[in-house]
C-alpha positions in Angstrom: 162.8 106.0 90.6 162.3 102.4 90.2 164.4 101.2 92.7 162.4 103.4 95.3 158.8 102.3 94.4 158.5 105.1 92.5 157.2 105.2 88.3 158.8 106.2 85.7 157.2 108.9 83.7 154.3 108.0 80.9 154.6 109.0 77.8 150.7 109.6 77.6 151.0 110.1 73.7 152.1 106.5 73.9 149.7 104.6 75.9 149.5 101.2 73.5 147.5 100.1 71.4 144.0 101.4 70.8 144.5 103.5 73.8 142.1 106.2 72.7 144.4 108.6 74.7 147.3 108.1 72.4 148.4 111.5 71.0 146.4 113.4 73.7 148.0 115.9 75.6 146.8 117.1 79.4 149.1 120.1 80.0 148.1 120.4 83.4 148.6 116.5 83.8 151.7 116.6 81.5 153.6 118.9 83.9 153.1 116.4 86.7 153.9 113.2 85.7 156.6 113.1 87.1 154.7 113.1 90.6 152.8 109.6 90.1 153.7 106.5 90.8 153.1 103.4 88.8 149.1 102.9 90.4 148.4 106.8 89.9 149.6 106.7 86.0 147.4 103.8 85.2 144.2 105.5 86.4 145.1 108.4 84.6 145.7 107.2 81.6 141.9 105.9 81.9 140.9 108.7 82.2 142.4 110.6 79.2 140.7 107.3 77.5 137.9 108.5 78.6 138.3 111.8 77.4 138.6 113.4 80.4 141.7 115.2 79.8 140.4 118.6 80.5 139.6 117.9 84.4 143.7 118.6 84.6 143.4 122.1 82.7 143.8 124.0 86.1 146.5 121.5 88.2 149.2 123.7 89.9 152.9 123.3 88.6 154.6 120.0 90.8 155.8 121.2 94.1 152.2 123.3 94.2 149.4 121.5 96.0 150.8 118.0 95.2 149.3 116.5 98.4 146.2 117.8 96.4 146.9 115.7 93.5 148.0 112.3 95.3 144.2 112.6 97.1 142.7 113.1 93.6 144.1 109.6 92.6 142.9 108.7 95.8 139.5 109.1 94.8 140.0 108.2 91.4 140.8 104.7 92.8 137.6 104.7 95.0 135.6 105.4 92.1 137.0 103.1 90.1 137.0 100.0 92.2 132.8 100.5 93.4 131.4 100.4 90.2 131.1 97.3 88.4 133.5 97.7 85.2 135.9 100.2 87.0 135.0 103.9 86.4 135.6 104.0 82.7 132.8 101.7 82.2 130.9 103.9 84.4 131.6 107.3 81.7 131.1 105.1 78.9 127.3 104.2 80.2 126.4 107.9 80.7 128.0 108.9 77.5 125.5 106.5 76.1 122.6 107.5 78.2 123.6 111.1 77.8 123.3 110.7 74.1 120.3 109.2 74.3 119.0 112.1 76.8 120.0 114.7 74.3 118.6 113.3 71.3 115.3 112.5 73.1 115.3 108.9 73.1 112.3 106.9 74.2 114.2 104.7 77.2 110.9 102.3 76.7 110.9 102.5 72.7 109.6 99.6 71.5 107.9 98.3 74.6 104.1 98.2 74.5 102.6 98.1 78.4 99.8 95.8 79.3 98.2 95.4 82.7 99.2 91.8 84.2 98.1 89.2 85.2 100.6 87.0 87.2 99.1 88.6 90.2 96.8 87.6 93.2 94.9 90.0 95.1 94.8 89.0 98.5 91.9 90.3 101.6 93.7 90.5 104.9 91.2 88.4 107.0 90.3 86.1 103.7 90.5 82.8 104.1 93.2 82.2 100.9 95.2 85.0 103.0 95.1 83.4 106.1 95.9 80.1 104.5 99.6 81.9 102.5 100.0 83.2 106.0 100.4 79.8 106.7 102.7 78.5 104.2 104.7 81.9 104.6 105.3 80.3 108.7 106.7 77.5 107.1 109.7 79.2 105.3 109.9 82.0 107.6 113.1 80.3 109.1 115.3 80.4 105.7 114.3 84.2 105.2 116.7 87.3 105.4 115.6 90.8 105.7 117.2 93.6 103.4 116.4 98.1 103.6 117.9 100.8 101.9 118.7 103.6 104.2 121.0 105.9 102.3 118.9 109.0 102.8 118.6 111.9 105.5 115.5 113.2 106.8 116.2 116.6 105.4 113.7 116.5 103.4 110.7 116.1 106.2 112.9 118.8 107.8 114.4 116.4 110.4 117.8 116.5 110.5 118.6 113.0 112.1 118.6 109.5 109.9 114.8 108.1 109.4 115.6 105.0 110.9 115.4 107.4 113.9 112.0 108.5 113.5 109.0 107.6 115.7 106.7 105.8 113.8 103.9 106.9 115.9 104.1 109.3 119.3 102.1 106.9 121.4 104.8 104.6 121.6 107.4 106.5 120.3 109.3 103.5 118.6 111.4 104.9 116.2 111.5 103.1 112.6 114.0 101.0 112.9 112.7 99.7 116.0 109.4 98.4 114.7 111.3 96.8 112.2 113.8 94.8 114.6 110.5 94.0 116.7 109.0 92.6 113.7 112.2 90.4 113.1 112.9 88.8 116.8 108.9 88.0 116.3 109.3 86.3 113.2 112.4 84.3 114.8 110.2 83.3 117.5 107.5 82.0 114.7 110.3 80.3 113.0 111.7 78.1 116.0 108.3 75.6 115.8 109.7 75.1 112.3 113.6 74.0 113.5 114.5 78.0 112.6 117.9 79.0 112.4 118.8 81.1 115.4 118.9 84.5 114.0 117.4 85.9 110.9 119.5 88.1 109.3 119.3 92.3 108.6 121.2 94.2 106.2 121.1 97.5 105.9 122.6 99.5 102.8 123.8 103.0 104.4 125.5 105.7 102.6 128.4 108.5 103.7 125.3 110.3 105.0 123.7 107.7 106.9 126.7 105.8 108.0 127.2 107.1 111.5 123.8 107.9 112.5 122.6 104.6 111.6 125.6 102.9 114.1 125.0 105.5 116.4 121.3 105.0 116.7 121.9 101.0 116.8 124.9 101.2 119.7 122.7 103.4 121.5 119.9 101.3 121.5 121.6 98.0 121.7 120.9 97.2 118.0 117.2 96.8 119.5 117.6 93.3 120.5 118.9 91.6 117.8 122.5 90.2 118.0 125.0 92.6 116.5 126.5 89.2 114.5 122.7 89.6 112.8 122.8 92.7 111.3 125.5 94.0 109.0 125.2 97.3 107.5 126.6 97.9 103.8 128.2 101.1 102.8 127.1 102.4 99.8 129.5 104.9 97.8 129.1 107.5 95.4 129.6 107.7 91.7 131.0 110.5 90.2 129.3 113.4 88.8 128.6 114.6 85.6 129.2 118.5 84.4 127.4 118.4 80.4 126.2 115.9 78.0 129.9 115.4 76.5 129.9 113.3 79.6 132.4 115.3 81.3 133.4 114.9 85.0 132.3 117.6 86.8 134.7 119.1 89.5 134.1 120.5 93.2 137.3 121.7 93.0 140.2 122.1 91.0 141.0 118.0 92.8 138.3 116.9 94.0 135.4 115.1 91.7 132.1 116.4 92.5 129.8 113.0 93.5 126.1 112.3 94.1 124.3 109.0 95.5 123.6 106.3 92.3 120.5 105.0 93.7 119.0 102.2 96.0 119.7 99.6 93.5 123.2 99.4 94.7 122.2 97.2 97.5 122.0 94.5 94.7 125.9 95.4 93.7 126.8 95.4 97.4 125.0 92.0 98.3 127.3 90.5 95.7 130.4 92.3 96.1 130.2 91.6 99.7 129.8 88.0 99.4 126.8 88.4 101.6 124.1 86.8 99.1 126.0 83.9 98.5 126.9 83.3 102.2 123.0 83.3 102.9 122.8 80.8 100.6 125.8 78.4 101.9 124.1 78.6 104.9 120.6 77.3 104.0 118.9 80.6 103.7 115.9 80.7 101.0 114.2 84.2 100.8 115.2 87.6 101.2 112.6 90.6 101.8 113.7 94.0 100.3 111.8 96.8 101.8 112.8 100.9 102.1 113.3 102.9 105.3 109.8 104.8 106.6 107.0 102.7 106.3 106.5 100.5 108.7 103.2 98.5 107.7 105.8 96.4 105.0 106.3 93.6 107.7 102.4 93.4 108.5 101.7 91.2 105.5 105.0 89.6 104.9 104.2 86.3 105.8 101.7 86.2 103.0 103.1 87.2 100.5 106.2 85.0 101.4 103.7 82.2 101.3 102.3 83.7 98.1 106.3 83.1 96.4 106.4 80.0 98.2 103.8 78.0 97.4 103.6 79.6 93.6 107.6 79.5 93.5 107.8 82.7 91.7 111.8 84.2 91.8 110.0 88.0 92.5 107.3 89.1 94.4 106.4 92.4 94.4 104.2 93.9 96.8 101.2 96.1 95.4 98.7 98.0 96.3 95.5 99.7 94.3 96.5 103.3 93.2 94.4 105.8 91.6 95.3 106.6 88.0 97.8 109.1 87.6 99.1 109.1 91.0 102.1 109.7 91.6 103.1 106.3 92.3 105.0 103.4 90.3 103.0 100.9 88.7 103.4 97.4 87.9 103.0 96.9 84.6 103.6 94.0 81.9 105.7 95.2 79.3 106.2 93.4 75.7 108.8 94.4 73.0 108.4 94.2 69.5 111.3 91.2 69.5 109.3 89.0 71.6 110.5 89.4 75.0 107.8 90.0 77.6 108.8 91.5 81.3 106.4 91.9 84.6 108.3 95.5 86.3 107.8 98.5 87.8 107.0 101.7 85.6 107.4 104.5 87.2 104.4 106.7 86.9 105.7 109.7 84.7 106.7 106.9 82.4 103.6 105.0 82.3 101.2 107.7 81.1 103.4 108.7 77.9 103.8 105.2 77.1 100.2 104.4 77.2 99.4 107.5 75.3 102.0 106.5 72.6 101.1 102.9 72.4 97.4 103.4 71.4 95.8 103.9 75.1 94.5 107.9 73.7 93.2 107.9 77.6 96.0 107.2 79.2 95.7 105.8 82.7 92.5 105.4 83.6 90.6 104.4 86.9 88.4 101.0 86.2 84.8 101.1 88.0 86.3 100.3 91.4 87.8 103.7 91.3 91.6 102.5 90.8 93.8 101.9 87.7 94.0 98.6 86.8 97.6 98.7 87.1 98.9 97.8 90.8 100.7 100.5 92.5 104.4 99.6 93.9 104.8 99.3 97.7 108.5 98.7 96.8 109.0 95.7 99.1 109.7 92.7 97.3 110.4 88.8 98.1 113.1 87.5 96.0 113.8 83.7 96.0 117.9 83.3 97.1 119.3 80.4 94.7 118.0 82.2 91.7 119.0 85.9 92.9 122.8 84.6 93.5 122.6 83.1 90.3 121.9 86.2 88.7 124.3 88.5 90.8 126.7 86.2 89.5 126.1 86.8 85.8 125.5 90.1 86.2 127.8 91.1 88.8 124.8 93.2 90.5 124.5 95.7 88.3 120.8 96.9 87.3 119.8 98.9 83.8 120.7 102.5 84.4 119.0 105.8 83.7 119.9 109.6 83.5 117.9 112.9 83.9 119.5 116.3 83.8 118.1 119.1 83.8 119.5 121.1 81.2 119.8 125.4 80.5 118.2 125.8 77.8 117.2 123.9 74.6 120.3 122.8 73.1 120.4 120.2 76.0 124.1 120.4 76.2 124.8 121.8 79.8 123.0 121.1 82.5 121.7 123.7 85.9 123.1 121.5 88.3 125.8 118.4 87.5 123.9 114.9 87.2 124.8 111.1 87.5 123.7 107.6 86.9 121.0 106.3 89.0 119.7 102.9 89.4 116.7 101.8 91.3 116.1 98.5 93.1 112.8 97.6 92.3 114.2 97.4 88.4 116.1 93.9 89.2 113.3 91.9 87.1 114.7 93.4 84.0 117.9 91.3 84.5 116.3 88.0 84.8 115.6 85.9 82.1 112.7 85.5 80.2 111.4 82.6 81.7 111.8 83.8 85.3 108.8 83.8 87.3 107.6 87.3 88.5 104.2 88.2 90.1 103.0 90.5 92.3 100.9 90.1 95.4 98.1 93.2 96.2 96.8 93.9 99.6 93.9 96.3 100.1 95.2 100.1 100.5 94.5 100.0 104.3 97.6 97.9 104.3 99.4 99.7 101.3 102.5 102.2 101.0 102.5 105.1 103.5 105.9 106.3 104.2 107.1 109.5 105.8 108.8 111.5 102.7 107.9 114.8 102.4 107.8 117.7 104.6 104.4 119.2 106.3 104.3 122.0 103.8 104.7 119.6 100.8 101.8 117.4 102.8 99.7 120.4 103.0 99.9 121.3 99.2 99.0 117.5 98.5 96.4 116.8 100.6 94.5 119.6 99.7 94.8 118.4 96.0 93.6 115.0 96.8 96.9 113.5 97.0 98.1 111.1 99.0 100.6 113.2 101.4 103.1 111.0 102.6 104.3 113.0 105.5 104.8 112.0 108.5 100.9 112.4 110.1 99.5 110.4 107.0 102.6 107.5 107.9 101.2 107.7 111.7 97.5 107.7 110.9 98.3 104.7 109.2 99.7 102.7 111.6 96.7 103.3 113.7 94.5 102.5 111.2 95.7 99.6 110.1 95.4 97.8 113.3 91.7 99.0 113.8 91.3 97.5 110.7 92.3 94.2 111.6 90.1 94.7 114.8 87.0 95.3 112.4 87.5 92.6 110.4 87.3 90.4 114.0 84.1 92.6 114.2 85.1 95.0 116.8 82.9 97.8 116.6 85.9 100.7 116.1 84.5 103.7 115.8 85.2 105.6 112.4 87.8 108.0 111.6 87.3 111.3 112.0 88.9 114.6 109.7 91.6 116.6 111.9 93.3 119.5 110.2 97.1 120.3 111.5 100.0 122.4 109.9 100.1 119.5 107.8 96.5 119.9 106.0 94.0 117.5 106.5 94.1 114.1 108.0 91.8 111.5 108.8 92.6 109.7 112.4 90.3 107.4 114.1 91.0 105.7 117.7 95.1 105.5 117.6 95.7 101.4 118.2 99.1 99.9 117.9 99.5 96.6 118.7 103.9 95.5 119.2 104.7 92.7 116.8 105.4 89.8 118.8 101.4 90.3 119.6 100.5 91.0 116.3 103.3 89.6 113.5 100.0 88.8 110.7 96.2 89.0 111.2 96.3 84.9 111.9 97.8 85.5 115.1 95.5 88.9 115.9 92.5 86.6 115.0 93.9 84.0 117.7 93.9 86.3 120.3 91.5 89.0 120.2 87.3 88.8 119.6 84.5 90.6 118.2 83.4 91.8 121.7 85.6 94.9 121.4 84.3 98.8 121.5 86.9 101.4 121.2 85.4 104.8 120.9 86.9 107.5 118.7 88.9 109.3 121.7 90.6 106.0 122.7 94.4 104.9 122.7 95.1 101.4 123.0 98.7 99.9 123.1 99.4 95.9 123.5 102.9 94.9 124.4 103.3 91.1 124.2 103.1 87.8 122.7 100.9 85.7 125.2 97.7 88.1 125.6 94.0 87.5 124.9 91.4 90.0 125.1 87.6 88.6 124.9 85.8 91.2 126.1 87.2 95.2 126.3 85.4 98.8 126.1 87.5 101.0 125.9 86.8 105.1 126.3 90.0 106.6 126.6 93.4 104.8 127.3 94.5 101.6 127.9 98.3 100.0 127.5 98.5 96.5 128.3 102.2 95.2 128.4 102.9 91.1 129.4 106.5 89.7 129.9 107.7 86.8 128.1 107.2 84.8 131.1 103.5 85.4 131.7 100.4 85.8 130.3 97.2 87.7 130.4 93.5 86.7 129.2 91.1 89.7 129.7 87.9 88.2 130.2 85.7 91.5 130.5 87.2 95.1 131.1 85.7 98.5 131.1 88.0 101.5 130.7 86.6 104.7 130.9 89.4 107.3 131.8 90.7 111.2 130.4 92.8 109.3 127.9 95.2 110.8 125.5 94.4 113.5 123.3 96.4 115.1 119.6 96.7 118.6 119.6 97.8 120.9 117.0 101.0 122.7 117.4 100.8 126.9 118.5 102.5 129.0 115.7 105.6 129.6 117.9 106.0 125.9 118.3 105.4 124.8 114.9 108.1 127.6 114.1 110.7 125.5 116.6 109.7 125.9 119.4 108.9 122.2 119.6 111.3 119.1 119.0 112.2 118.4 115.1 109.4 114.7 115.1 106.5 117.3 116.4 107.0 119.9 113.4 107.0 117.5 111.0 103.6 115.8 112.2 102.4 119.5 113.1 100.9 117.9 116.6 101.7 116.5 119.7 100.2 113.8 122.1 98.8 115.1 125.3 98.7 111.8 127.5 96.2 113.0 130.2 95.5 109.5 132.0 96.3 106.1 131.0 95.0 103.0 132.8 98.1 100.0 132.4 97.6 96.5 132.7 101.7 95.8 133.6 103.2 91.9 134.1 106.4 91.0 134.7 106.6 88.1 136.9 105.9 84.6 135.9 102.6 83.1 135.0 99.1 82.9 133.7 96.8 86.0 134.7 93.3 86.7 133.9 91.1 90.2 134.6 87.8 89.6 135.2 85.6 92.9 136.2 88.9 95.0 136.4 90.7 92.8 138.6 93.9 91.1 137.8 93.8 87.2 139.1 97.0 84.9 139.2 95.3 81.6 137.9 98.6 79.4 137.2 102.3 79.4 137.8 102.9 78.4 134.3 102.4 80.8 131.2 99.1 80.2 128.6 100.1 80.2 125.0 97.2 81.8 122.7 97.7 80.0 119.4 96.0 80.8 115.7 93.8 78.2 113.9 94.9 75.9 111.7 94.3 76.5 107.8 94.4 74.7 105.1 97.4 75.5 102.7 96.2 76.5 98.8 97.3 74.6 96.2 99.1 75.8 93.2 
């Protein structure tokens, strides 16, 4: 057998010393030992060290199924080689954590919370914000951009990826096209600054998301950007777990049941891949982690880059206010009885017992703005490259880890359905030493966390509780909003939202504005280019395509979408649009039942476009409307820039 390649049978009651699978017997493995080679015995020898032994109980006799068997190992290698310590070290955590589960265990035990203050609370509009705008355009050229996408839209009852989602129906740009917008517009902001060419996009895709997401990107033509620019990850499953003795559990007799491990693997991936380090060789500075449906993350990223900048913290995390109890994590100082001290996310059905049994009898309370002084987590953060390499080397890109099975009954031994190890991403602070530098930045809500998770029934049941939805109408209506918004803080007079009630439950939606993000990439540039003498009345729909556009004088009652080339550029010096306009109307029963496309049913509307005046140019130069009519006043483009602004000081 050895001159063929082939192993010689293991003696698995001899497996050296301190094997902890000496003198253990696998009948169903013994029997087929003489099937493996050399690779296949090692692996299972780990796993009778990791007392796994009865996972063989049910293997056929060799010449039975042994394709079968050589496709176990198979996976048994995969497993093994995508998880930091090799798969035994994988059991060996869960047995631990499973223990710990069982025995009831206080994950935070000895950790007393505190609300914290390495924070800044920053007014979109302010002049501190506009300043960290600012300093963020003077590092946007070293950043790199980094999402999670491991996860279907099943659960909003759309069966495709969520990259593929439209973000809003007046457009239709799907998710991952806003974000690749955002990105070519911050590599135009970076070129002033000697930018590298392209910023960089990873996305961390799973066995689930794989395909769509390079589907969706071929398709599309990766939305612009080069294909050398973005580089999607794979992420891989860990194995399964069948009872709190930490037993693998099985989807078949050779086959290892296997479940997703978490978002936090991007961190293992960046590492493993060499792609962290690269960034770095290659001058790179900053890196913005954000997730996959909310689309408002980019809006304020160059302030709160200029936020780590200028403060030279190693995390940023971005916040929002969040209303006590709400089901949202919080960011939260924690401090242990030995002395160390930690600025992290908690999530929120951690945060309430730990208040409770740390002295806080109220729990988590709302303060007298009506929010809990402790930050809700957007989970977009700005990490600062040399030190995140650093610690991806010393820690190999692996986060703390957590369990939670549901178990039968009350002996917490066996569980209703098998479990796993999860990590999250947001948890990397707790890796970083105890000197590291961690704040957080908060925005007002307006510019908060609103992304398209849950389906329109869930949405229903929690907006009708006074719960933030987070369905795919409350992620729309917040696109919209957000822009009018910025337009009132010009001093447009927008007029104010209105309650509309879908399949989906209640919703407020005011005039639907979406500006693309070459026009808008942070309010600086939006105040540079628009004015106060702006009405949009509630009915109204107004879409602006393009970087070189200023608007000084607009009413608008009923559509308008304005879209400028590259090449030219448009300065609306008064227009009055009064047209039929678009109007939102709630799906019939027999369409809401599927008689309408999958991104209608879970919105529970659709967008009637009745009339829309545009405003179209595509050939080269500077244009101006004045009274309605379009005027060519130069061959040569105008460029609209933002003001100047004093950068803070530390």
């Amino acid at each position: 057998r050895e001159a063929e390649g082939l192993a010689v049978p293991m003696d698995v009651t001899d497996s050296g010393p301190g094997s902890q699978s000496e003198g253990v017997h696998a009948p169903g493995l013994d029997a087929n030992l003489v099937l493996l080679n050399v690779e296949e015995q090692d692996l299972a020898r780990m796993l009778l060290d990791a007392g796994q032994a009865e996972i063989f109980a049910a293997w056929a006799p060799p010449g039975t199924e042994d394709d079968l068997k050589h496709n176990f190992f198979k996976q048994v290698k995969v497993l093994d080689s995508n998880y930091p310590g090799g798969l035994q070290q994988y059991l060996a955590n869960a047995k631990l954590l499973l223990h710990e589960s069982r025995h009831g265990v206080n994950p935070l035990e000895g950790w007393h919370p505190s609300v914290p203050e390495a924070g800044f609370d920053l007014k979109v509009g302010s002049e501190a914000c506009s300043s960290y705008e600012v300093r963020g355009l003077q590092e946007i050229a070293r950043c790199c951009f980094v999402v999670p996408a491991g996860g279907l839209g099943e659960r909003l009852g759309y069966n495709g990826v969520k990259f593929a989602l439209p973000a809003d129906l007046m457009t239709s740009w799907c998710v991952l096209e806003v974000y690749a917008a955002y990105i070519k517009a911050f590599e135009q902001l970076s070129l002033p600054q000697g930018g590298i060419q392209h910023l960089p996009l990873v996305i961390m895709a799973s066995d689930d998301t794989y395909k769509g997401i390079m589907q969706l990107l071929e398709d599309r033509s990766y939305f612009g950007l080069s294909r050398s620019q973005v580089t999607v990850l794979l992420q891989q499953k860990v194995a399964a777990l069948g009872s709190s003795l930490g037993t693998l559990a099985m989807s078949s007799v050779y086959q290892i049941a296997t479940k997703p491990h978490g978002h936090g693997d991007i961190h293992f991936l960046l590492h493993s891949s060499g792609t962290a380090r690269c960034w770095l060789e290659e001058g790179r500075r900053w890196v913005l982690f954000f997730q996959d449906t909310n689309t408002l993350y980019p809006a304020t990223f160059l302030s709160s880059l200029g936020v780590s900048a200028e403060h030279e913290l190693h995390v940023n995390s971005v916040a929002m206010p969040r209303r006590a109890k709400e089901a949202v994590g919080s960011i939260t100082r924690l401090r242990h009885e030995d002395g160390r001290s930690i600025v992290v996310n908690v999530e929120y059905n951690q945060l309430e017992p730990l208040l409770v049994a740390t002295g806080h009898s109220e729990g988590d309370v709302n303060a007298s703005d009506g929010f809990s002084p402790y930050p809700g987590n957007q989970n977009a953060l700005v990490f600062s490259l040399p030190e995140y390499v650093s610690t991806l080397h010393r820690t190999g890109g692996q986060l703390p880890e957590f369990i939670n099975p549901k178990y039968t009954d009350a002996s917490r031994i066996n569980f209703k359905s098998p479990t796993r190890l999860e990590c999250m991403m947001q948890d990397y602070p707790k890796v970083l030493p105890t000197k590291a530098r961690v704040g957080f930045t908060r925005y007002p809500l307006e510019f908060g966390y609103f992304p398209c998770k849950n389906d329109i029934e869930t949405a229903a049941r929690l907006a009708a509780s006074g719960i933030p939805p987070h369905g795919a109408a409350s992620a729309e209506a917040a696109v919209y909003h957000m822009n009018c918004v910025m337009l009132e803080l010009l001093g447009a007079a927008i007029a104010p939202r209105s309650m509309r009630t879908w399949h989906g439950g209640e919703q407020l939606m005011g005039p639907a504005v979406v500006f693309s993000p070459d026009f808008a990439p942070c309010f600086s540039k939006v105040r540079s280019k628009l004015s106060s003498q702006i009405s949009i009345s509630l009915r109204s729909s107004l879409l602006v395509e393009g970087c070189n556009i200023r608007i000084e004088q607009l009413k608008l009652d009923g559509a308008l979408h304005i879209r400028v080339a590259p090449c030219a550029s448009l300065h609306i010096v008064n227009l009055d649009i009064q047209n039929e306009g678009h109007d939102f109307v709630a799906l019939t029963e027999e369409e809401q039942n599927g008689g309408a496309p999958e991104e209608l049913r879970i919105r529970g509307y659709r967008l009637l476009k009745h009339e829309t005046k545009l405003l179209e140019l595509l050939e080269p130069g500077s244009f101006q409307v004045i009274h309605g009519e379009v005027v060519k006043v130069s061959e040569s483009p105008t460029t609209f820039t933002c003001p100047s602004s004093a950068v803070p000081q530390a």
